[in-house]
Every structure is written in structure tokens, then in C-alpha cells.
SEPA-113273 format. One record per atom (N, C-alpha, C): residue in one letter; x, y, z. Coordinates in steps of 0.2 Angstrom, whole numbers, plus 2048, in hexadecimal, padded with zeros to 3 digits. Example, Ala and Ser with C-alpha at 12.3 -4.5 7.8 and 13.67 -1.06 7.14 Angstrom:
# residues 2
a8427E4827
a83E7EA827
a8427F0827
s8407F5823
s8447FB824
s840800827
# end
This chain:
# residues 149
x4E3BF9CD9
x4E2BFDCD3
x4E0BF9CCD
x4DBBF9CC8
x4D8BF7CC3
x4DDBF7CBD
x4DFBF4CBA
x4E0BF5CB4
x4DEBF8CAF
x4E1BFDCAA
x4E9BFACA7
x4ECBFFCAD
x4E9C02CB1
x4F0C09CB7
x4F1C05CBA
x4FAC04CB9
x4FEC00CBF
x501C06CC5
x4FFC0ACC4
x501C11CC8
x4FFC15CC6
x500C1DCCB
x4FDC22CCC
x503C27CD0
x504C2DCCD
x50DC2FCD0
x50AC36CCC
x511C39CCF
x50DC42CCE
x512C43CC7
x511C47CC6
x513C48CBC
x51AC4CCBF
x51EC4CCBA
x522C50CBB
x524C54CB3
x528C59CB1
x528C5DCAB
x52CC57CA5
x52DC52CA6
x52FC4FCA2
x528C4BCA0
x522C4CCA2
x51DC4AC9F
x518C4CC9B
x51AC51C99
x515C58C96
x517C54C8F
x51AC53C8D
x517C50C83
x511C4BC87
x515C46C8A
x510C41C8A
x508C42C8F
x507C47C91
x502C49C94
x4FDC4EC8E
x502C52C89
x4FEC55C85
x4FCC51C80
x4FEC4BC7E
x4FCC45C79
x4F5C40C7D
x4F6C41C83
x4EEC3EC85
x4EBC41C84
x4ECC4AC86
x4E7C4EC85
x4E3C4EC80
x4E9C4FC7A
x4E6C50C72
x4E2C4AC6F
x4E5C44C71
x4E0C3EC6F
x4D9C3EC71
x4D9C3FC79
x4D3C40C7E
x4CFC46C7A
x4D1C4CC79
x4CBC50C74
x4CAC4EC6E
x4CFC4BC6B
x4CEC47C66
x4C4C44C65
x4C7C3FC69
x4C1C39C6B
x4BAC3DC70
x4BBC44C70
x4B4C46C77
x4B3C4CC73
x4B6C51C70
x4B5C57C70
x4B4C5AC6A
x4B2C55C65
x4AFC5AC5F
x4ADC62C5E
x4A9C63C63
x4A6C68C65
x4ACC6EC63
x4B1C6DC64
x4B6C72C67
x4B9C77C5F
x4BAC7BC5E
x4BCC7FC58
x4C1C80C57
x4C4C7EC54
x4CAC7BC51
x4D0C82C54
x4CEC88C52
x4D2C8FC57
x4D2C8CC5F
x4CBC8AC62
x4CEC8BC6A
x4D2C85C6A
x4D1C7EC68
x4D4C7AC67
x4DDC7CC69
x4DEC7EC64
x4E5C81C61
x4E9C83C65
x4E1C89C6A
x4E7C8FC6F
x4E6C8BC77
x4E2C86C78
x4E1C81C7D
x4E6C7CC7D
x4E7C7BC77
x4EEC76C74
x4F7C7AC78
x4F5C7FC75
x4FCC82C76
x4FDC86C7E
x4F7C88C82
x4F6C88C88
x4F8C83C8C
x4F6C7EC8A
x4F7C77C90
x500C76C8E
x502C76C87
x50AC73C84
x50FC78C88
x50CC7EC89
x511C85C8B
x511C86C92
x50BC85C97
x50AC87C9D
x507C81CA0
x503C7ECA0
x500C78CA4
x504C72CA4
x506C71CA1
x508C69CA2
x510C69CA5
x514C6FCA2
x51CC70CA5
x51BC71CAB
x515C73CAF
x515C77CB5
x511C73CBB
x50CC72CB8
x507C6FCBD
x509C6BCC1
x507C68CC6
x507C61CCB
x501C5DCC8
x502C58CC7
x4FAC54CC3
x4FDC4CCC6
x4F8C49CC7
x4F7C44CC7
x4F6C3ECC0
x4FAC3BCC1
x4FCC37CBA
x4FBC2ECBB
x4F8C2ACB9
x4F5C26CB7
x4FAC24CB0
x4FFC1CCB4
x502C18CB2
x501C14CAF
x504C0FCA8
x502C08CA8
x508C05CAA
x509BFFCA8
x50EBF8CAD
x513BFBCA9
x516C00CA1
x51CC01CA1
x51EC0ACA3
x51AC0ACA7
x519C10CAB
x51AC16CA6
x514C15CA2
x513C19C9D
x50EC1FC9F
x50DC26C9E
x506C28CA2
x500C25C9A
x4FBC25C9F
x4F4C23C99
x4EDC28C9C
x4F1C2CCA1
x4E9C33CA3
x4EDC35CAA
x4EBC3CCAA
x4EDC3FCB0
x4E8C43CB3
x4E7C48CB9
x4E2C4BCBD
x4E8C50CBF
x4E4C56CBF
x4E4C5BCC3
x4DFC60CC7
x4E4C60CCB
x4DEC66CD2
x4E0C67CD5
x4DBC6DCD8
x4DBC72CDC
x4D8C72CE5
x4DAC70CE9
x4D5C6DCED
x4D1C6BCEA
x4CBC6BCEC
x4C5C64CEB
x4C3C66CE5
x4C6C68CE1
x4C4C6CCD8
x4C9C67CD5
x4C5C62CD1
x4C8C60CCB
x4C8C66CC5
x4D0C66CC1
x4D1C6ACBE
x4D1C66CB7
x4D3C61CB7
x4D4C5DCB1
x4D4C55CB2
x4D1C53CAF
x4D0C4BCAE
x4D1C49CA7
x4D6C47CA4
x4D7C42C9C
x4DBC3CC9E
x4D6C37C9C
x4D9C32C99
x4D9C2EC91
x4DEC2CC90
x4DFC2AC89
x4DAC25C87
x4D8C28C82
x4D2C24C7C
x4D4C1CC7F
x4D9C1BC7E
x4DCC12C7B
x4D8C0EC84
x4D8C11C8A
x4D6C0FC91
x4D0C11C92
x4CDC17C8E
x4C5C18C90
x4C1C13C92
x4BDC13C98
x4B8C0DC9A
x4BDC08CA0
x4C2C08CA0
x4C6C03CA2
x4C9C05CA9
x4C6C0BCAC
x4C5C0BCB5
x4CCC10CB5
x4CFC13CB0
x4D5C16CB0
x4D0C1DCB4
x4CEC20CB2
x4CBC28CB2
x4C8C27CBC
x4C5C22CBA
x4C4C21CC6
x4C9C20CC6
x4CEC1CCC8
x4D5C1DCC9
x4D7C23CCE
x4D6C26CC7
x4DAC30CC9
x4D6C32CCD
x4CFC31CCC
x4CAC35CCF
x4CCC34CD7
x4CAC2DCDA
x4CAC2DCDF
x4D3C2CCE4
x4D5C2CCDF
x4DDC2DCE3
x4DAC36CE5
x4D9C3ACE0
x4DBC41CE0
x4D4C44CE7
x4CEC3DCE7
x4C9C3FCEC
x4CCC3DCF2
x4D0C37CF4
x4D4C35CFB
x4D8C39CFC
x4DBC40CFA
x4DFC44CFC
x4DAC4BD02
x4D4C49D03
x4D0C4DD06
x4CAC4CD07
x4C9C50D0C
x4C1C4FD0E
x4BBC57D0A
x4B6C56D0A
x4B2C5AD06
x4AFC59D00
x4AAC5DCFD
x4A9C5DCF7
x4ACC5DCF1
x4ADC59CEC
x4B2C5BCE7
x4ADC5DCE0
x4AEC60CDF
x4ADC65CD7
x4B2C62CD1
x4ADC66CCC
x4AFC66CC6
x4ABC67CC0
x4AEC6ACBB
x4ABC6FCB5
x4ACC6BCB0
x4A6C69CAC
x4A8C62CA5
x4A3C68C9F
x4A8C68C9A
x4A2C68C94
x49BC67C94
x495C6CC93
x48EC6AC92
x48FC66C8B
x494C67C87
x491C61C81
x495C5BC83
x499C5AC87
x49DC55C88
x498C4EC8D
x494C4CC89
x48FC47C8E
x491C41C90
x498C3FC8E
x49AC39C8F
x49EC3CC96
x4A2C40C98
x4A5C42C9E
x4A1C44CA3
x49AC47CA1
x495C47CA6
x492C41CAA
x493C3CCA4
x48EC35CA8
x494C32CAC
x498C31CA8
x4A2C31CAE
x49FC32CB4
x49EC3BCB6
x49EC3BCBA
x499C3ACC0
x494C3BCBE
x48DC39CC0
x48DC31CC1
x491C2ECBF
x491C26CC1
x494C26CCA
x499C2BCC9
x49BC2BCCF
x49BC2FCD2
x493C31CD3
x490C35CDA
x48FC3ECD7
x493C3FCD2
x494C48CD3
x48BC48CCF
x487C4FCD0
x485C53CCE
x482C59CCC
x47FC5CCC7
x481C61CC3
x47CC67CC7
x483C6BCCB
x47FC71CD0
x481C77CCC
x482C78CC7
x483C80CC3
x486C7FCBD
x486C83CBA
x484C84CB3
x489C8DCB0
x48DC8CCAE
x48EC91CA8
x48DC92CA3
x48CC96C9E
x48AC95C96
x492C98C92
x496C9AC96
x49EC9AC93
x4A3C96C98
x4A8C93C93
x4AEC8FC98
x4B3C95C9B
x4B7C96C9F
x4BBC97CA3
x4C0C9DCA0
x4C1C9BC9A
x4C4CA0C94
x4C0CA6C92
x4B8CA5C90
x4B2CA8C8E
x4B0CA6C89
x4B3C9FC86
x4AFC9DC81
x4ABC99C80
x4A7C99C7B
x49FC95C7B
x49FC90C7D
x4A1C8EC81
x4A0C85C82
x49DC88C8B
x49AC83C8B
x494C84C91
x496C7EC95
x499C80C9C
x49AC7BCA2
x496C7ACA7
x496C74CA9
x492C74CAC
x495C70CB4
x493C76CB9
x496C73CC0
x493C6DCC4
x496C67CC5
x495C60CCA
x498C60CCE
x498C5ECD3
x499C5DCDA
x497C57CDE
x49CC53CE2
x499C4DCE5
x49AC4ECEC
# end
């Protein structure tokens, strides 16, 4: 494993502050784009439902702190954040290819059309962009765009 993740272990509901403080820094730093309303109800989404429940994949440092986690669906990444402060730093493949060693097949995934720095992420390693929506999941204006490796 690369530095700074000295491990990778499945979240448990004692992790939901510190998994929704990645998230918030991570939009912070990627997501201008976003309006301050969906922000909000995305915010309070993930705080109330996603994070006390999920199974996610969680990315350690050496005082086994989380610094980014991954979730999915079979070969559907659902989520990928990692903290501003390790950006570039081999944390984000980490999660990725643990979460792609768990099986065999094509794996997906739906990133922001304004989000170019996540796109190139992924396109470094391998994925490319085979569709297109002009609303995100919710039906708000933000345009996804489907990758595949």
C-alpha cells in the first residue's frame, strides 16, 4: 500500500462524522459548481441515511484515522472521496483497486460533467466515457457522465 493509507477496512456507523467531514472538505475543494440548496439536502442525505448505514470501504492513516472511503454496488462505484489534505498521494487508487479485486467484469461509474479533475482520475486508470446524462440521479442540473473500464 502507498502512503499516507496504512489500511483499508469496512466503515462501521461509528464512522459517519468522520466520513461526512471528507465528504464536506472534498466538495469543498472539487465542487463549486454545486448550489448551495442541493449542497444542503445532499449534506443532510448522506448525515441521515448514507453514512449510518452503508457498507463502504474506508482508507486509513498510520493512526487509523479514515482520510477517504468508496462505495459500491457490484462493479458500480457509488462513491469515491478523498480528503483534500492526501489528494494526488495514491489514496483514491488504493480504494479503487481494492473495491476492483473484489471481482471480475466491467466496473462503472458516474462523475460530474463539471468535475474535470475526477474525470482525468479516472481515465488515468483505464475508465472511459460511454454515456452521458444531462441530469444527476436526483434530476438536478448537473450532467453525468457514464465511464467504464
Amino acid at each position: 500500500m502507498r502512503e499516507p493509507v496504512a489500511g483499508i477496512r469496512r466503515s462501521s456507523p461509528e464512522d459517519a462524522p468522520a466520513l461526512l467531514e471528507i465528504w464536506r472538505r472534498a466538495v469543498d475543494a472539487t465542487h463549486d459548481f454545486l448550489a448551495p440548496k442541493d449542497r444542503q439536502a445532499i449534506d443532510a442525505l448522506l448525515a441521515e441515511h448514507y453514512f449510518p448505514t452503508c457498507d463502504l470501504l474506508v482508507a486509513v492513516d498510520k493512526a487509523g484515522a479514515p482520510i477517504a472511503f468508496l462505495g459500491g454496488s457490484g462493479r458500480t462505484i457509488d462513491a469515491l472521496w478523498v480528503d483534500p489534505s492526501v489528494h494526488g498521494q495514491g489514496v483514491g487508487t488504493c480504494l479503487l483497486e481494492e473495491f476492483a479485486a473484489g471481482g471480475a467484469g466491467t466496473l462503472e461509474v458516474d462523475v460530474n460533467e463539471q468535475n474535470h479533475g475526477v474525470r482525468q482520475f479516472y481515465e488515468k486508470r483505464g475508465f472511459r466515457v460511454v454515456g452521458r446524462s444531462a441530469l444527476d440521479g436526483e434530476g438536478r442540473p448537473y450532467p453525468l457522465l457514464r465511464l467504464a473500464r
